[in-house]
C-alpha positions in Angstrom: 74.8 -8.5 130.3 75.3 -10.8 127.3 73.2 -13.9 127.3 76.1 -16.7 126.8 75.5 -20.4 127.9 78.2 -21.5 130.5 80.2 -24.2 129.1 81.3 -26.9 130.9 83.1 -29.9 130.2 80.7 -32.8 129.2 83.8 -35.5 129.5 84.8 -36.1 133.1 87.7 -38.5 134.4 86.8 -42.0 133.3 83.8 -40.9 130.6 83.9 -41.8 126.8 84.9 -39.3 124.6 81.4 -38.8 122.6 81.6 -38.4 118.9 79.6 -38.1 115.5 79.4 -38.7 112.1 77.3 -35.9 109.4 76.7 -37.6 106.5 75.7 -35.4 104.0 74.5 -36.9 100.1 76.4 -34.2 98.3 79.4 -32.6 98.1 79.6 -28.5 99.7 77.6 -26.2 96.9 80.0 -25.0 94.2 78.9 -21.6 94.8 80.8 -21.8 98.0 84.1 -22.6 96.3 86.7 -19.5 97.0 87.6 -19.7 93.2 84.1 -18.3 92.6 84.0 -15.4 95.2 84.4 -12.8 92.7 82.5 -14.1 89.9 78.6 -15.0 92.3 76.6 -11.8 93.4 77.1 -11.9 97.2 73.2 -12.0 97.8 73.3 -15.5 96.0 76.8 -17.0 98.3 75.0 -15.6 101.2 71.8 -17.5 100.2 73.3 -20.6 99.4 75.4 -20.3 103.0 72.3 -20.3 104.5 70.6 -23.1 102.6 74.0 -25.3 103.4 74.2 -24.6 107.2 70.0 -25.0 107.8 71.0 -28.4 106.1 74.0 -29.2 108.4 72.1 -28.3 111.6 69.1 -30.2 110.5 71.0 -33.1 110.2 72.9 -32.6 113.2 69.8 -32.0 115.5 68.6 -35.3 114.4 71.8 -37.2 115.7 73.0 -35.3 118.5 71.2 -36.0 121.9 73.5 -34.4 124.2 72.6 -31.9 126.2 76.3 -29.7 126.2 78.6 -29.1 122.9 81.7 -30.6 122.5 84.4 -28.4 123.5 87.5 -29.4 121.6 87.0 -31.5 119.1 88.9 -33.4 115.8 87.5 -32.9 113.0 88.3 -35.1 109.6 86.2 -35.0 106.4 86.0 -37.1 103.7 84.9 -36.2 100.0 83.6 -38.9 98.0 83.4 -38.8 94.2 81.6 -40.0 91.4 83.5 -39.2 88.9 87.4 -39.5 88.1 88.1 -36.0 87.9 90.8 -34.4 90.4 89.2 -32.3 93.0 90.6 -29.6 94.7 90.3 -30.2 98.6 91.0 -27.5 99.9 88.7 -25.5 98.1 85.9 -28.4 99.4 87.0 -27.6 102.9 86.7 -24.1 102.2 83.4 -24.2 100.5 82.0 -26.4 104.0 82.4 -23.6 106.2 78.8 -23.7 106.6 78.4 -27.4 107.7 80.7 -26.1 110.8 78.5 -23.5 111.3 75.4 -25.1 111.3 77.6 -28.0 114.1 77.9 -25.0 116.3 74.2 -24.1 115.7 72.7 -27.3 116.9 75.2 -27.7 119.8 76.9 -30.7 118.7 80.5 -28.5 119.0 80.9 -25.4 121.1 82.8 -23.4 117.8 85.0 -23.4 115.2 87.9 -21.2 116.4 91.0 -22.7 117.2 90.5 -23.1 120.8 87.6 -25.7 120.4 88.4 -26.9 116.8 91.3 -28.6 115.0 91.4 -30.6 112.1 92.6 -34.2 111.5 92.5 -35.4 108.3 91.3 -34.6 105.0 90.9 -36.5 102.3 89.2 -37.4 98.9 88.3 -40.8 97.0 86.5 -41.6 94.2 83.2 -44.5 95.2 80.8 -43.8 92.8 78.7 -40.8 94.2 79.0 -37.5 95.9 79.4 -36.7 99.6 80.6 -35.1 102.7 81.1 -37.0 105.3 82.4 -35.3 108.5 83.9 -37.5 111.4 83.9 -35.0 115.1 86.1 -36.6 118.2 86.1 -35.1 121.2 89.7 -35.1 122.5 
């Protein structure tokens, strides 16, 4: 017998949709990038994987005071830059595979397969310093 929580829906008929913002004061770890997957040992990716997702789920815990995940949820992210070079986005959404991870860790979503995850948008601007900052909507 597996040891699965039951899921249930947290949003019932006339409830607010419940949301939250990760704010995280970096952009993902370049190590992450899928241009570099054949170039980093995979001992190191795997390390700095873990380091990324305890991050994500640390921050997460600390905001999310719900006691079930989300089940479907939007999910836009925002890269901010500090300096004018042109960055590749979808190797940054590729390299935060890990922040996802570490939602679904501290219960904040209920996964990141298609059935409880889609994506809204994603986009980049240039402000003066480096971050991630992912938006999740229930819907």
């Amino acid at each position: 017998m597996t040891n699965k929580r039951i899921l249930q829906p947290a949003v019932l008929a006339g409830e607010k949709k419940r949301s939250m913002t990760l704010v995280i004061d970096h952009l993902p770890p370049a190590d992450l990038n899928p241009n570099r997957l054949r170039s980093i040992h995979w001992a190191k990716r795997s390390a700095v994987e873990k380091v990324a997702r305890e991050e994500a789920y640390w921050l997460a815990v600390t905001q999310w005071n719900q006691s079930l995940p989300m089940l479907h949820v939007s999910v836009s992210a925002t890269f901010t830059f500090k300096d004018k070079r042109e960055h590749d986005l979808d190797n940054l959404l590729s390299a935060s595979k890990p922040i996802f991870d570490g939602l679904t860790d501290a219960g904040v979503i209920a996964g990141d397969s298609y059935k409880h995850l889609e994506y809204g948008s994603i986009k980049g601007k240039q402000t003066g310093e480096n971050k991630t900052i992912i938006e999740i909507q229930e819907v």
